[in-house]
Phi, psi and omega in degrees: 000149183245158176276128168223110185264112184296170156281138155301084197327146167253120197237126180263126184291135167281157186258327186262333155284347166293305185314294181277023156293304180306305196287310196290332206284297172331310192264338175271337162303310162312315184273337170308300171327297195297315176308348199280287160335270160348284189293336178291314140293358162305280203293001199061031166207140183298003204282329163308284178336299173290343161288322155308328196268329170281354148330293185290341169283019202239352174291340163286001145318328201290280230273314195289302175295332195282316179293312181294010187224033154046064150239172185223111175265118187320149151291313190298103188065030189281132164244098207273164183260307175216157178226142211207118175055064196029053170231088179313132182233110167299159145348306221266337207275334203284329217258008193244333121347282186291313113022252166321314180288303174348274178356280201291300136020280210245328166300326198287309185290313152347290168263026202239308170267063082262027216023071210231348166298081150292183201253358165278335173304314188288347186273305177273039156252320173305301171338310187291305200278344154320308183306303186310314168283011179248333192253340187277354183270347183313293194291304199317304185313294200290319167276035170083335184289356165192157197195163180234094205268135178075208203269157178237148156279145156094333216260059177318295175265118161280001179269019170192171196316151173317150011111303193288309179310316153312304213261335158259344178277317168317315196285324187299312173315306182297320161275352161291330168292311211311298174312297169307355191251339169280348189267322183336302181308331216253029184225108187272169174006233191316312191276002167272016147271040179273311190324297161296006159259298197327325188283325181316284194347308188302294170357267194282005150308310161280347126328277163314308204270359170254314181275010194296338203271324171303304179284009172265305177297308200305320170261037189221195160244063174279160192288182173258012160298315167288321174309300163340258129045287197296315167297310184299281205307332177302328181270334164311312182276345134003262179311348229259307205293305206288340197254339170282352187290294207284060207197289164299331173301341219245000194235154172253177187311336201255009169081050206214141205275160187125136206295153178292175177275100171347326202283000000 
Protein backbone atom coordinates (compact mmCIF):
# COMPACT_ATOMS: atom_id res chain seq x y z
CA UNK A 1 0.00 0.00 0.00
CA UNK A 2 1.26 3.50 -0.66
CA UNK A 3 0.44 6.91 1.46
CA UNK A 4 -2.07 9.10 -0.55
CA UNK A 5 -2.80 12.06 1.23
CA UNK A 6 -5.69 14.34 -0.42
CA UNK A 7 -5.73 17.93 -1.70
CA UNK A 8 -7.75 19.31 0.73
CA UNK A 9 -11.09 20.55 -0.56
CA UNK A 10 -12.35 24.10 -0.59
CA UNK A 11 -15.64 24.73 1.09
CA UNK A 12 -17.87 28.14 2.07
CA UNK A 13 -18.92 28.52 5.66
CA UNK A 14 -22.72 29.34 5.88
CA UNK A 15 -22.53 32.58 7.68
CA UNK A 16 -25.93 32.69 9.49
CA UNK A 17 -25.71 29.25 11.07
CA UNK A 18 -21.44 30.05 12.16
CA UNK A 19 -22.91 32.91 13.56
CA UNK A 20 -25.63 31.33 15.87
CA UNK A 21 -23.29 28.48 16.12
CA UNK A 22 -21.02 31.35 17.64
CA UNK A 23 -23.51 32.42 20.14
CA UNK A 24 -24.61 29.06 21.57
CA UNK A 25 -20.88 27.79 22.09
CA UNK A 26 -20.43 31.44 23.77
CA UNK A 27 -22.87 30.78 26.24
CA UNK A 28 -22.22 27.26 27.07
CA UNK A 29 -18.62 27.57 26.97
CA UNK A 30 -19.30 30.44 29.64
CA UNK A 31 -21.56 28.50 31.81
CA UNK A 32 -18.90 25.40 31.88
CA UNK A 33 -16.17 27.89 32.56
CA UNK A 34 -18.54 29.59 35.74
CA UNK A 35 -19.47 25.79 36.92
CA UNK A 36 -15.78 25.27 36.78
CA UNK A 37 -15.36 28.22 38.83
CA UNK A 38 -17.87 27.15 41.27
CA UNK A 39 -16.92 23.51 42.04
CA UNK A 40 -13.34 25.28 42.54
CA UNK A 41 -14.26 27.04 45.05
CA UNK A 42 -16.68 24.61 46.67
CA UNK A 43 -13.37 22.35 46.96
CA UNK A 44 -10.70 24.76 47.21
CA UNK A 45 -8.98 23.79 44.65
CA UNK A 46 -8.07 24.97 40.88
CA UNK A 47 -8.19 21.68 39.35
CA UNK A 48 -11.97 21.88 37.94
CA UNK A 49 -10.85 25.38 36.27
CA UNK A 50 -7.81 23.92 35.05
CA UNK A 51 -9.36 20.97 33.59
CA UNK A 52 -11.44 23.39 31.83
CA UNK A 53 -8.81 25.43 30.50
CA UNK A 54 -7.43 22.16 29.28
CA UNK A 55 -10.41 21.69 27.64
CA UNK A 56 -10.35 24.67 25.53
CA UNK A 57 -6.36 23.29 24.95
CA UNK A 58 -7.45 20.34 23.87
CA UNK A 59 -8.72 22.31 20.59
CA UNK A 60 -5.16 21.18 19.06
CA UNK A 61 -6.45 18.05 18.63
CA UNK A 62 -8.17 19.55 15.86
CA UNK A 63 -6.43 20.17 12.94
CA UNK A 64 -4.05 16.92 13.41
CA UNK A 65 -7.55 14.31 13.17
CA UNK A 66 -9.41 16.25 10.92
CA UNK A 67 -6.47 16.20 7.93
CA UNK A 68 -5.62 12.60 8.73
CA UNK A 69 -9.59 11.55 9.00
CA UNK A 70 -10.42 13.88 5.91
CA UNK A 71 -12.81 16.40 7.80
CA UNK A 72 -13.15 19.83 7.24
CA UNK A 73 -14.43 23.36 8.53
CA UNK A 74 -14.85 25.41 5.35
CA UNK A 75 -12.43 27.77 5.14
CA UNK A 76 -14.48 30.66 2.75
CA UNK A 77 -15.71 33.08 5.48
CA UNK A 78 -14.40 31.03 8.51
CA UNK A 79 -14.10 32.88 11.43
CA UNK A 80 -11.02 31.33 12.75
CA UNK A 81 -9.16 31.12 16.05
CA UNK A 82 -5.84 29.37 14.35
CA UNK A 83 -4.71 27.52 11.37
CA UNK A 84 -2.37 24.17 11.57
CA UNK A 85 -1.73 21.47 8.65
CA UNK A 86 -4.03 23.66 5.93
CA UNK A 87 -6.57 23.30 8.51
CA UNK A 88 -8.25 26.43 9.64
CA UNK A 89 -10.21 25.98 13.14
CA UNK A 90 -12.98 28.26 14.01
CA UNK A 91 -14.08 29.95 17.12
CA UNK A 92 -17.31 27.99 17.29
CA UNK A 93 -15.37 24.43 17.44
CA UNK A 94 -12.71 25.73 20.39
CA UNK A 95 -15.34 27.09 22.45
CA UNK A 96 -17.67 23.92 21.46
CA UNK A 97 -14.64 22.17 22.78
CA UNK A 98 -14.69 23.85 26.20
CA UNK A 99 -18.25 23.15 26.28
CA UNK A 100 -18.05 19.11 25.38
CA UNK A 101 -14.57 18.21 26.93
CA UNK A 102 -15.88 20.62 29.99
CA UNK A 103 -18.68 18.85 30.62
CA UNK A 104 -17.83 15.35 30.25
CA UNK A 105 -14.73 16.65 32.51
CA UNK A 106 -16.80 18.02 35.58
CA UNK A 107 -19.55 15.43 35.37
CA UNK A 108 -17.01 12.66 35.91
CA UNK A 109 -14.95 14.82 38.51
CA UNK A 110 -17.55 15.45 40.13
CA UNK A 111 -18.18 12.21 41.34
CA UNK A 112 -14.59 11.04 41.47
CA UNK A 113 -14.02 13.32 44.69
CA UNK A 114 -16.72 12.03 46.29
CA UNK A 115 -15.79 8.41 45.53
CA UNK A 116 -18.44 7.93 43.66
CA UNK A 117 -16.99 7.01 39.88
CA UNK A 118 -17.98 3.54 39.17
CA UNK A 119 -16.83 1.74 36.23
CA UNK A 120 -20.93 1.70 35.07
CA UNK A 121 -20.99 5.65 35.50
CA UNK A 122 -17.61 6.03 33.46
CA UNK A 123 -19.15 3.16 30.77
CA UNK A 124 -22.75 5.27 30.49
CA UNK A 125 -21.27 8.86 30.50
CA UNK A 126 -18.95 7.69 27.52
CA UNK A 127 -21.78 5.74 25.94
CA UNK A 128 -24.09 8.72 26.19
CA UNK A 129 -21.40 11.13 24.74
CA UNK A 130 -20.65 8.74 21.62
CA UNK A 131 -24.32 9.18 21.19
CA UNK A 132 -24.60 12.92 21.61
CA UNK A 133 -21.86 13.39 19.06
CA UNK A 134 -23.69 11.24 16.45
CA UNK A 135 -27.13 12.74 16.66
CA UNK A 136 -25.51 16.46 17.61
CA UNK A 137 -23.44 16.39 14.12
CA UNK A 138 -26.56 15.81 12.38
CA UNK A 139 -27.42 19.60 11.90
CA UNK A 140 -23.69 21.17 11.52
CA UNK A 141 -22.99 18.22 8.91
CA UNK A 142 -26.28 18.58 6.92
CA UNK A 143 -25.97 22.44 6.81
CA UNK A 144 -22.49 22.64 6.00
CA UNK A 145 -20.83 24.08 8.86
CA UNK A 146 -18.28 21.28 9.16
CA UNK A 147 -18.15 17.90 6.69
CA UNK A 148 -16.35 14.76 6.12
CA UNK A 149 -14.92 14.17 2.74
CA UNK A 150 -13.72 10.94 0.49
CA UNK A 151 -14.23 7.28 1.58
CA UNK A 152 -15.33 6.93 5.75
CA UNK A 153 -15.40 3.34 7.12
CA UNK A 154 -18.72 2.65 8.38
CA UNK A 155 -20.67 6.11 7.17
CA UNK A 156 -23.82 4.44 6.28
CA UNK A 157 -26.40 7.79 6.93
CA UNK A 158 -24.15 10.82 5.33
CA UNK A 159 -26.64 12.89 7.14
CA UNK A 160 -24.13 13.20 10.33
CA UNK A 161 -20.57 12.27 11.18
CA UNK A 162 -19.25 8.42 10.13
CA UNK A 163 -20.03 6.45 13.29
CA UNK A 164 -15.88 5.64 13.85
CA UNK A 165 -15.73 9.28 14.63
CA UNK A 166 -18.37 9.48 17.72
CA UNK A 167 -17.00 6.86 19.27
CA UNK A 168 -13.24 8.49 19.04
CA UNK A 169 -14.35 11.50 19.85
CA UNK A 170 -15.89 9.88 23.64
CA UNK A 171 -12.79 7.96 23.91
CA UNK A 172 -10.51 10.83 23.36
CA UNK A 173 -12.53 12.44 26.19
CA UNK A 174 -11.83 10.26 28.06
CA UNK A 175 -8.61 9.21 28.21
CA UNK A 176 -7.93 12.66 28.58
CA UNK A 177 -9.84 12.74 31.85
CA UNK A 178 -8.07 9.64 32.49
CA UNK A 179 -4.60 11.03 32.26
CA UNK A 180 -5.32 14.04 34.80
CA UNK A 181 -6.83 11.81 37.56
CA UNK A 182 -3.33 9.72 37.54
CA UNK A 183 -0.93 12.76 37.59
CA UNK A 184 -3.30 14.19 40.32
CA UNK A 185 -2.13 12.82 43.48
CA UNK A 186 1.15 13.37 42.43
CA UNK A 187 0.95 17.30 41.55
CA UNK A 188 1.29 19.31 44.21
CA UNK A 189 0.74 23.37 44.23
CA UNK A 190 2.23 25.25 41.23
CA UNK A 191 2.51 21.70 39.06
CA UNK A 192 -0.94 21.05 38.86
CA UNK A 193 -0.71 23.63 36.09
CA UNK A 194 0.42 20.64 34.32
CA UNK A 195 -2.97 19.47 34.51
CA UNK A 196 -3.95 21.42 31.07
CA UNK A 197 -1.10 19.96 28.44
CA UNK A 198 -1.98 16.51 30.11
CA UNK A 199 -5.71 16.89 28.95
CA UNK A 200 -4.20 18.11 25.33
CA UNK A 201 -1.90 14.69 25.50
CA UNK A 202 -4.79 12.30 26.89
CA UNK A 203 -6.61 13.81 24.12
CA UNK A 204 -4.65 12.65 21.20
CA UNK A 205 -3.83 9.60 23.11
CA UNK A 206 -7.28 8.20 22.75
CA UNK A 207 -7.69 9.34 19.42
CA UNK A 208 -4.81 8.65 18.00
CA UNK A 209 -4.38 5.70 20.07
CA UNK A 210 -8.05 4.05 18.93
CA UNK A 211 -8.10 5.62 15.25
CA UNK A 212 -4.39 4.81 14.48
CA UNK A 213 -5.98 1.80 11.97
CA UNK A 214 -8.85 4.00 10.21
CA UNK A 215 -6.36 6.54 9.54
CA UNK A 216 -3.81 4.41 8.30
CA UNK A 217 -6.28 2.50 5.75
CA UNK A 218 -8.04 5.99 4.80
CA UNK A 219 -4.64 7.39 3.70
CA UNK A 220 -3.20 4.81 1.85
CA UNK A 221 -4.76 2.85 -1.63
CA UNK A 222 -6.15 -0.35 0.46
CA UNK A 223 -9.16 -1.59 -1.03
CA UNK A 224 -12.37 -0.72 0.31
CA UNK A 225 -13.24 -3.57 2.19
CA UNK A 226 -10.31 -2.91 4.09
CA UNK A 227 -11.07 0.62 5.19
CA UNK A 228 -14.64 -1.02 6.39
CA UNK A 229 -12.20 -3.16 8.43
CA UNK A 230 -10.47 -0.37 9.51
CA UNK A 231 -13.29 1.42 11.23
CA UNK A 232 -14.85 -1.71 12.99
CA UNK A 233 -10.90 -2.31 14.69
CA UNK A 234 -10.72 1.41 15.29
CA UNK A 235 -14.11 1.08 17.23
CA UNK A 236 -12.48 -2.00 18.95
CA UNK A 237 -9.39 -0.42 20.14
CA UNK A 238 -11.84 2.04 21.28
CA UNK A 239 -13.65 -0.16 23.31
CA UNK A 240 -10.13 -1.49 24.20
CA UNK A 241 -8.76 2.37 25.92
CA UNK A 242 -12.63 2.66 27.68
CA UNK A 243 -12.31 -0.27 29.27
CA UNK A 244 -8.87 0.21 30.90
CA UNK A 245 -9.57 4.14 31.53
CA UNK A 246 -12.26 2.68 34.39
CA UNK A 247 -10.03 0.15 35.32
CA UNK A 248 -7.46 2.84 36.24
CA UNK A 249 -10.36 5.34 37.38
CA UNK A 250 -11.84 3.16 39.38
CA UNK A 251 -8.49 1.70 41.76
CA UNK A 252 -6.61 4.04 44.46
CA UNK A 253 -2.90 4.27 44.68
CA UNK A 254 -2.53 0.97 46.43
CA UNK A 255 -4.53 -1.11 43.28
CA UNK A 256 -7.31 -2.22 45.50
CA UNK A 257 -10.82 -1.45 43.79
CA UNK A 258 -12.27 1.78 44.96
CA UNK A 259 -11.95 5.46 43.23
CA UNK A 260 -7.90 7.17 43.93
CA UNK A 261 -7.96 9.51 46.57
CA UNK A 262 -8.68 13.35 45.50
CA UNK A 263 -5.99 14.62 47.46
Amino acid sequence: MTTTFLVTPTWQMPQDPQRVLLWITIVLATAVTLSALRMSVKERSATPLLMVIGAFAAILLEPVVTFLGHAIHPQIGQISLFEALDRPIPWHIALGYVAAFGIFYLVLHSKWLRGRLTKGVIVKVTLVTALCYYIGEAYPVEHGLWGYYDYQPLWIWKGTAPPTWSVLNATSMLMSYTLMVIALPHLRGVSRLLLPPLAVSGAFMGHMGAGFPMYNAINSDAPHWLMQISGVASIVMALIIVWLCTILLTRNPSGKAGCASPS
